[in-house]
C-alpha positions as CSV (number, residue, x, y, z in Angstrom):
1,X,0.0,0.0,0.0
2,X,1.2,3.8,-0.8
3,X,1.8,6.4,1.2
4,X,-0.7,9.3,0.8
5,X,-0.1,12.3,-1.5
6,X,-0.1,15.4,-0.2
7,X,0.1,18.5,-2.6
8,X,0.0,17.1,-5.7
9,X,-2.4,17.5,-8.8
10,X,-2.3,15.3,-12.0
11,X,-3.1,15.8,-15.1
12,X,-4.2,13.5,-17.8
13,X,-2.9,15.2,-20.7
14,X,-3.5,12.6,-23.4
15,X,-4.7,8.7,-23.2
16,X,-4.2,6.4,-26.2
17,X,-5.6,2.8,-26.3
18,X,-3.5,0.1,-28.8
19,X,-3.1,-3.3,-29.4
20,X,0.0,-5.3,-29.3
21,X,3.0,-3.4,-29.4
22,X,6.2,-4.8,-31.7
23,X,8.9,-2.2,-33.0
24,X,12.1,-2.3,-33.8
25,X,15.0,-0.1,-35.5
26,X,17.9,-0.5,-36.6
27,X,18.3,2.2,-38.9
28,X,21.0,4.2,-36.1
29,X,23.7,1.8,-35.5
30,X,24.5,1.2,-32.8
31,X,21.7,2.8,-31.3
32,X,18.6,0.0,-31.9
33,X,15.2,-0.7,-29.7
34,X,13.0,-3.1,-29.4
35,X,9.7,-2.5,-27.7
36,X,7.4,-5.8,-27.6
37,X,4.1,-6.1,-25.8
38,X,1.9,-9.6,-25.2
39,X,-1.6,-7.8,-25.0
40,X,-3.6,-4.3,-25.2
41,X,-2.1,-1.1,-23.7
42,X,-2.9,2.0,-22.2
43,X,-0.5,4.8,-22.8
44,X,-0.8,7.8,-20.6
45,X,0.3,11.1,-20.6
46,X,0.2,13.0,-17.4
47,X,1.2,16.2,-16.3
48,X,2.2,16.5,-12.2
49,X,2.3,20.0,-10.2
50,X,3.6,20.0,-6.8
51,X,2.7,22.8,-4.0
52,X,5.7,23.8,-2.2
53,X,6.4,20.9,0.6
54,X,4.3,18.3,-1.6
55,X,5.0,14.4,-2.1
56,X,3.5,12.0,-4.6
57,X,3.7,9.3,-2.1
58,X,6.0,6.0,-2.0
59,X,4.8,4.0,-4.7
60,X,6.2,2.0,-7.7
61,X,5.7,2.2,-11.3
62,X,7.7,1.6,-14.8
63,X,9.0,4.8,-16.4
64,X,11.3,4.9,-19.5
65,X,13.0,7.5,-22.2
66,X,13.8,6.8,-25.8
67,X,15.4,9.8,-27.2
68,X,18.2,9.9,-30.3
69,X,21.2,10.1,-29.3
70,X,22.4,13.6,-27.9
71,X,19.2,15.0,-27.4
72,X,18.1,16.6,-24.2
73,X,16.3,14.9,-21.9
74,X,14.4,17.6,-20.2
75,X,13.7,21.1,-20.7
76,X,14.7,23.7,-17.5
77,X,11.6,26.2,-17.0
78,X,12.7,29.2,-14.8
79,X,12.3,29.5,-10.9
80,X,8.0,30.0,-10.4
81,X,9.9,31.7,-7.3
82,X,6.9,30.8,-4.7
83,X,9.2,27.5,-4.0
84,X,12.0,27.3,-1.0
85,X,14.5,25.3,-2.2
């Protein structure tokens, strides 16, 4: 069981529904993926905000980035400057 989440609102941004899942590249060597699925999927989109102080709980899930190689992996926003640390 999780902790509870305290100052935290999510976002479904998008939700997309698909079947099995098989693709693979190799059109980047050495760079290839593979991504494989054995049933339907649910692909989900969310966008998190946190309030100063807030937690999203202990929990688990998967989590994973595919980018080419020598792209960024995030993009910096500037301080909101209502936050402490």
């Amino acid at each position: 069981m999780a902790t509870p989440q305290t100052g935290l609102t999510a976002e479904q941004v998008a939700l997309g529904h698909f079947g099995k899942i098989n693709v693979k590249t190799h059109n980047f060597p050495p760079h290839k993926v593979r991504l494989k699925t054995k049933g339907d999927s649910d692909v989900y989109v969310i966008r998190n905000t946190f309030d100063p102080g807030g937690s999203s709980g202990w929990h688990t899930h998967v989590a994973i980035q595919i980018l080419p190689k020598g792209a960024a992996r995030r993009i910096d926003a500037p301080d909101p400057g209502n936050c402490p640390f």
